[in-house]
C-alpha positions in Angstrom: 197.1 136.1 190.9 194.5 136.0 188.8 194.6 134.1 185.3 193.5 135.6 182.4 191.6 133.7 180.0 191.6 134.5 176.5 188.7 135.0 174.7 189.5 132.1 172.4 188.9 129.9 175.6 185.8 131.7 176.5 184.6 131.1 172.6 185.0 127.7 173.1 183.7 127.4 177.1 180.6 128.7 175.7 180.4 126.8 172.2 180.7 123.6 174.3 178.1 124.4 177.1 175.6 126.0 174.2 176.5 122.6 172.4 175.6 120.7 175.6 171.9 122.5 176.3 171.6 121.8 172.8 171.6 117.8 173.5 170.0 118.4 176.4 167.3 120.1 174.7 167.2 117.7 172.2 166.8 114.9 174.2 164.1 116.1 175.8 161.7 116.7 172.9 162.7 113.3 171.7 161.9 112.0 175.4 158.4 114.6 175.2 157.6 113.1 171.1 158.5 109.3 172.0 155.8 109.6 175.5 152.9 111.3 172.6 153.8 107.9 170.2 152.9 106.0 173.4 150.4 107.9 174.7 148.7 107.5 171.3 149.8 103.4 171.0 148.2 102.9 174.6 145.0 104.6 173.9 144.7 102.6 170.4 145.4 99.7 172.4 142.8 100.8 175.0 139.9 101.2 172.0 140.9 97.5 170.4 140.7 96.1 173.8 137.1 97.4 174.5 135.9 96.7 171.2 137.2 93.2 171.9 135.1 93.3 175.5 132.0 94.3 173.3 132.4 91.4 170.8 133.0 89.0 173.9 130.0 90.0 175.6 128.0 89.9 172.5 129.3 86.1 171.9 128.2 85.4 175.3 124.4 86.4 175.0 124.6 84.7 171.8 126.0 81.5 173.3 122.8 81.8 176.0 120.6 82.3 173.3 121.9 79.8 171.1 121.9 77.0 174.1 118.5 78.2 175.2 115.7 75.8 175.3 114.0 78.8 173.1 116.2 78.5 170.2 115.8 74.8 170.5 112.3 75.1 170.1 112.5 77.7 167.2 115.5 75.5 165.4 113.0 72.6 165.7 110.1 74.0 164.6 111.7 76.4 161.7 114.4 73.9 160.2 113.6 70.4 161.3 109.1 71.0 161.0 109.2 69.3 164.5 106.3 70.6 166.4 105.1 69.6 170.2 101.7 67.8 171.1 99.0 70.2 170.6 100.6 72.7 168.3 99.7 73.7 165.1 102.0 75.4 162.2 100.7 78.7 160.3 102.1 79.1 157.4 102.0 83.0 156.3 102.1 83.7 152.5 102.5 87.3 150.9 99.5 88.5 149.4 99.8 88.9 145.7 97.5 92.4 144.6 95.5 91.6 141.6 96.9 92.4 137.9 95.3 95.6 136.5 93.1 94.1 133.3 94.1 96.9 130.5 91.1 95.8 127.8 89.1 97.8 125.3 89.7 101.6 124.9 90.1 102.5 128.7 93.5 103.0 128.6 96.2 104.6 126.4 98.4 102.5 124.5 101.4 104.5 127.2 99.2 104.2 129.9 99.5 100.1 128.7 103.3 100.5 128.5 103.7 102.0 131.8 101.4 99.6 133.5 102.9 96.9 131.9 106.6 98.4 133.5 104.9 98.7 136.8 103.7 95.2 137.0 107.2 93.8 135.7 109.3 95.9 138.4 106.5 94.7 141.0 107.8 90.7 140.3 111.5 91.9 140.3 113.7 91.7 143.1 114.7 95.0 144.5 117.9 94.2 144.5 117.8 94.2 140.6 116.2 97.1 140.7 118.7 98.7 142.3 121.4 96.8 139.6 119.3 98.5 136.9 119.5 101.9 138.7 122.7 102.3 139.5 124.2 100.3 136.7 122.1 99.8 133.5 120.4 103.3 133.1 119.9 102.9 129.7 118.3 99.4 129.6 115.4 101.0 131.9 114.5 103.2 128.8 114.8 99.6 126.3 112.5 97.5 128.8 109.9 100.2 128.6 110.1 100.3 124.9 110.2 96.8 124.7 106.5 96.3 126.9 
């Protein structure tokens, strides 16, 4: 006595177990994409914690240095003008070149201008220079004009 299944049954036998690796398949990539999420959290995790070993090892040589008997001394000296029996401070100044002299006929009255520009970019600040570079094109042309 066999039975004999119809092939509605069989439709649905199969529908339900296609349906069921389906989940299971499923669930499995969502298993495999949630392990790369924490693969990737773990190894960002990983980078922040040995960034955060450098900056503590950093903050220990600086707190050696900074409660070293040499930065004393250097603190003393530079901030305080303490200085120890016997010693003797040298002060070192920058150099200042001399100004070009532009008299009589020697040079041209643009040869003046741009001389003139020279000298006044030599006593500015380079970080103004930089401001008038990247910022103020035009007044570089209305300085020149103006010397």
């Amino acid at each position: 006595m066999s039975q004999n299944i119809g092939p509605l049954s069989k439709q649905l036998t199969i529908i339900i177990g296609l349906t069921v690796v389906g989940f299971m398949a499923f669930g499995l990539a969502l298993s495999f994409y949630r392990n790369v999420l924490f693969e990737n959290t773990l190894e960002s995790i990983r980078k922040s914690n040995n960034s955060l070993g450098d900056t503590i090892e950093e903050s220990k040589h600086n707190l050696e240095y900074f409660t070293s008997t040499q930065f004393k001394d250097k603190y003393a000296k530079q901030n305080l003008n303490q200085l120890r029996t016997g010693e003797k401070a040298l002060i070192i100044t920058e150099v200042k070149e001399p100004v070009i002299e532009t008299s009589g006929d020697q040079f041209t009255s643009t040869e003046k201008q741009q001389l003139e520009f020279e000298e006044l970019l030599r006593q500015m600040p380079i970080v103004e220079h930089w401001k008038l570079y990247l910022f103020h094109r035009d007044e570089i042309e209305k300085i020149k004009r103006a010397l």
